[in-house]
N, C-alpha and C positions, 0 to 999 in steps of 0.2 A: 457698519451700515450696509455697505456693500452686499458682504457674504449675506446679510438677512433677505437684501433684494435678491440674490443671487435662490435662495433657497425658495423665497415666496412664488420666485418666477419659475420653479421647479415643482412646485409643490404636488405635480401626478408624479414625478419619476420618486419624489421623496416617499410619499403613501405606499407606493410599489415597494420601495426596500425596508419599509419599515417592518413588515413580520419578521423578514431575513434578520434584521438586526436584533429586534425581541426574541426571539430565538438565540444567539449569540447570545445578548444578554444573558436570558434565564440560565442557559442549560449548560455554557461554559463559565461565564466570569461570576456569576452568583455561588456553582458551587466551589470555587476556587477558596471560599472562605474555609472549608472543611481542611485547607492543607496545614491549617496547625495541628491538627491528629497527629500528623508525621510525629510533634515533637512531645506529644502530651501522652501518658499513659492514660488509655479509654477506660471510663468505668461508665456504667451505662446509668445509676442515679444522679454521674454530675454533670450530665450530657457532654458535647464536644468539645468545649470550653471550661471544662469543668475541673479536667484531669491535673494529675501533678506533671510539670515541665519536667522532660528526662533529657531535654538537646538533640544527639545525634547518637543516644542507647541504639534507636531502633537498626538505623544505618548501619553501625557498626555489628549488630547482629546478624544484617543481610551481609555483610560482607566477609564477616566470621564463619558465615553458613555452607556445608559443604557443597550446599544446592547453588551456590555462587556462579561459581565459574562454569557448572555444568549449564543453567541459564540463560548466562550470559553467551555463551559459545554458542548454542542451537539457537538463541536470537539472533545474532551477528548470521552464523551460516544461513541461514532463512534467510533474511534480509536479503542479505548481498547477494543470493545466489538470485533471489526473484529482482533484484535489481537488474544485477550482469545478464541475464537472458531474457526478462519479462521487458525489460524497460525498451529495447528496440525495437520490441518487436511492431506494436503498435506504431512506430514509425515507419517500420517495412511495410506491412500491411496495408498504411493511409497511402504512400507512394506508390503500391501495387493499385490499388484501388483505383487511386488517379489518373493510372495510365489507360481504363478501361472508357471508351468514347461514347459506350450505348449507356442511355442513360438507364433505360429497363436491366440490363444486367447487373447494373452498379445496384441500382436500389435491391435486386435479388438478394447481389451478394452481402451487401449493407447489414439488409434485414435477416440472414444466414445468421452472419457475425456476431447482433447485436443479440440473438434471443437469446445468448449463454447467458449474457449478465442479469438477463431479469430473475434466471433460478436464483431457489431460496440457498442459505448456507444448509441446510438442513435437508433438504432436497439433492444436492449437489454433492454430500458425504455420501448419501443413499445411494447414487449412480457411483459412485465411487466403490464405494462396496462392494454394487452386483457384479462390476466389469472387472473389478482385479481382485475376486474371489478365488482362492489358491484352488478349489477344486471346479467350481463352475460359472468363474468369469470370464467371459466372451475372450477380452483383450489378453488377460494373464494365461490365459489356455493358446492364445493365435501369439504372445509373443515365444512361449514353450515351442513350440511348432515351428517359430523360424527359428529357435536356438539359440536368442537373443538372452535371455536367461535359463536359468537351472529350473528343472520342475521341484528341486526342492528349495526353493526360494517364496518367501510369503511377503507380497510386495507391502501389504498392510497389517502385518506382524513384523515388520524387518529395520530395526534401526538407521542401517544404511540406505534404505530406499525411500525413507519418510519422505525427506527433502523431495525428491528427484519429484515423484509424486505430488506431492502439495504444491512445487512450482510448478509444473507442466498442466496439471488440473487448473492453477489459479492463470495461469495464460491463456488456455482455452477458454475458460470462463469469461475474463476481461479484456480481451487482447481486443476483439472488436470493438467494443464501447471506450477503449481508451484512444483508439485511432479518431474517433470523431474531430477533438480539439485539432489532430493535426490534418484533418482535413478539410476543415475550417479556416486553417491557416494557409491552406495551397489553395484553396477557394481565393483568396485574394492578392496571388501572386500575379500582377501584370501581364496579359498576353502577349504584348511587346515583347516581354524578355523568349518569350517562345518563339516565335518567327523570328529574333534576331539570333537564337543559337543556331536555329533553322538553316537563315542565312548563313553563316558559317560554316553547313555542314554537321551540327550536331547532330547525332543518333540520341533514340532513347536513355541508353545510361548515359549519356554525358549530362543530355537536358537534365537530368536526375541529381545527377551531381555536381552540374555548375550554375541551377537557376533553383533547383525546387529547394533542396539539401540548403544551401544560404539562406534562400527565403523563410523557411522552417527553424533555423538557427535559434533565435531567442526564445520560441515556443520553446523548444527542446532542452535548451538550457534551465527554463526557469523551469519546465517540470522537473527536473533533474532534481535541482534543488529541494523542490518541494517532496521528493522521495527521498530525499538524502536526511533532513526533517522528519520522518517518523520511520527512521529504520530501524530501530527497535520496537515500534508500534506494526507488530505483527499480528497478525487478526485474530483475538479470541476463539471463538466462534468454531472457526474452522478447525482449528489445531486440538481443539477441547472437544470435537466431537472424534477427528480421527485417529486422536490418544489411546493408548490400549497398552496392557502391560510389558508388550513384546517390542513395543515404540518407544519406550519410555525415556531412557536415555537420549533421544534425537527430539523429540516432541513437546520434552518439557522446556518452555520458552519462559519470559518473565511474566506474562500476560497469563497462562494457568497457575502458578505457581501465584501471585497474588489472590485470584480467586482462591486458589485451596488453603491459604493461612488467612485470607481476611475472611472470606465469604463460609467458608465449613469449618476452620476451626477458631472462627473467631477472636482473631490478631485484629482486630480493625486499625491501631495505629502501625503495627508492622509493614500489614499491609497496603497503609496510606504511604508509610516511609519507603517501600519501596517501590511505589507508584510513580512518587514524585521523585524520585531517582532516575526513574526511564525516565522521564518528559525531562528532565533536564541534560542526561543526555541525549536526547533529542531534538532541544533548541541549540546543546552545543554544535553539533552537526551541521545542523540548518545554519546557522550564524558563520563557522568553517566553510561551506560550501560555498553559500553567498559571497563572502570574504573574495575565496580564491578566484571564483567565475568574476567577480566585479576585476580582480585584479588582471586575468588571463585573457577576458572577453569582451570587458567593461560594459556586461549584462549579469545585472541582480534586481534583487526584491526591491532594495533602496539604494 
């Protein structure tokens, strides 16, 4: 009786979340039904329930497959790489940001920051393209020139440069709009704690590091977590447009490689079984990470 008062006496903040949640609903835990594909061989007159039960055929095919471990490696180095340099940066950035007093600058530079994230993915391959076009991209023609690379180097033909490129692209692009949350967060850090580093004699990096850095701590950790959570959910999109037979090797992640067995050559339970193979090792992670930070920090999910 309580929780129903509790809800009735709620009931604008509840109508507010309710599309959020219908959404949720429909478009993740409705299609979740589709995950016995994984275990059924698809035939398309006995629809997706229809199939004969094969178990874990299909798994052990992704696992049998030479494409395996090739996969599985350029998911993993993706991931962690746009982890280990993408993930602080947006923390540097908000701390840089915050140290700035005019508020006109701030909003400048804010509004600077944040127009990368609104480009399309498809827009954003395209700038890609014209600027590290091996014979007349701006950036790949002025890095030639400081001798930072070889002029016979094709940074979007190049196995080895895939990565470097897809993270540093995907940081420029996001780095501003992921700084917001942590500025949000330094927005509600105590002015007290500033005049009493003050008083002490703190300097700028210190106040940085003995007021703001703690105050930011649990923000920081829980995103943590939450990217630790889809580190093999590398972006479609991006990687499938900047794919090319010269990349191939580095490029093919699990996320194209399902499209190309479920979506063109029509594996649909293949490609369901090895869908729900990423997402499960993805909740393992997520569940690990949380685990450790509850243990190290005693900040998690739950």
């Amino acid at each position: 009786m309580t929780k129903f008062k509790d809800v009735k006496g709620n009931i604008q903040l509840w109508l507010m979340v309710l599309p959020a949640l219908a959404y949720i609903v429909i478009f993740c835990y409705v299609p979740m039904y589709g995950i016995q594909l994984a275990f059924r061989a698809y035939d398309f007159s006995k629809g997706i329930t229809g199939g004969d039960w094969v178990g874990l055929r299909y798994f052990r095919q992704y696992f049998e497959s030479r494409l395996f471990p090739i996969t599985m490696r350029n998911t993993f180095l993706i991931a962690l790489t746009g982890i280990v340099f993408g993930f602080p940066m947006p923390i540097f950035l908000a701390l840089v940001m915050n140290q700035i007093k005019s508020k006109t600058r701030r909003k400048i530079l804010q509004t600077t920051l944040y127009l990368p994230y609104f480009i399309s993915t498809v827009v954003m391959v395209s700038i890609i393209n014209i600027f590290l076009s091996q014979t007349q991209g701006i950036l790949s023609l002025a890095l030639v020139r400081l001798k930072f690379i070889s002029p016979n180097i094709n940074l979007l033909g190049s196995a080895s440069t895939f990565i470097p490129v897809y993270v540093i692209s995907g940081i420029w692009q996001g780095c501003g709009w992921g700084s917001i949350i942590y500025m949000a967060a330094l927005s509600g850090v105590d002015p007290q704690l500033y005049d009493a580093a003050r008083i002490d004699g703190a300097n700028r990096l210190q106040s940085i590091r003995h007021v703001e850095i703690p105050a930011i701590m649990p923000t920081i950790v829980i995103m943590l977590i939450l990217s630790m959570g889809g580190i093999l959910s590398v972006g479609f999109e991006k990687v499938y447009l900047m794919q090319n037979p010269l990349n191939i090797q580095a490029s093919e992640v699990i996320s194209t490689y399902v499209y190309g067995i479920g979506m063109r050559s029509s594996q649909f339970s293949f490609g369901a079984a090895v869908g729900l193979f990423n997402t499960l090792i993805n909740f393992t992670f997520l569940l690990l990470t949380n685990w450790v930070s509850r243990k190290v920090s005693d900040i998690s999910l739950l």
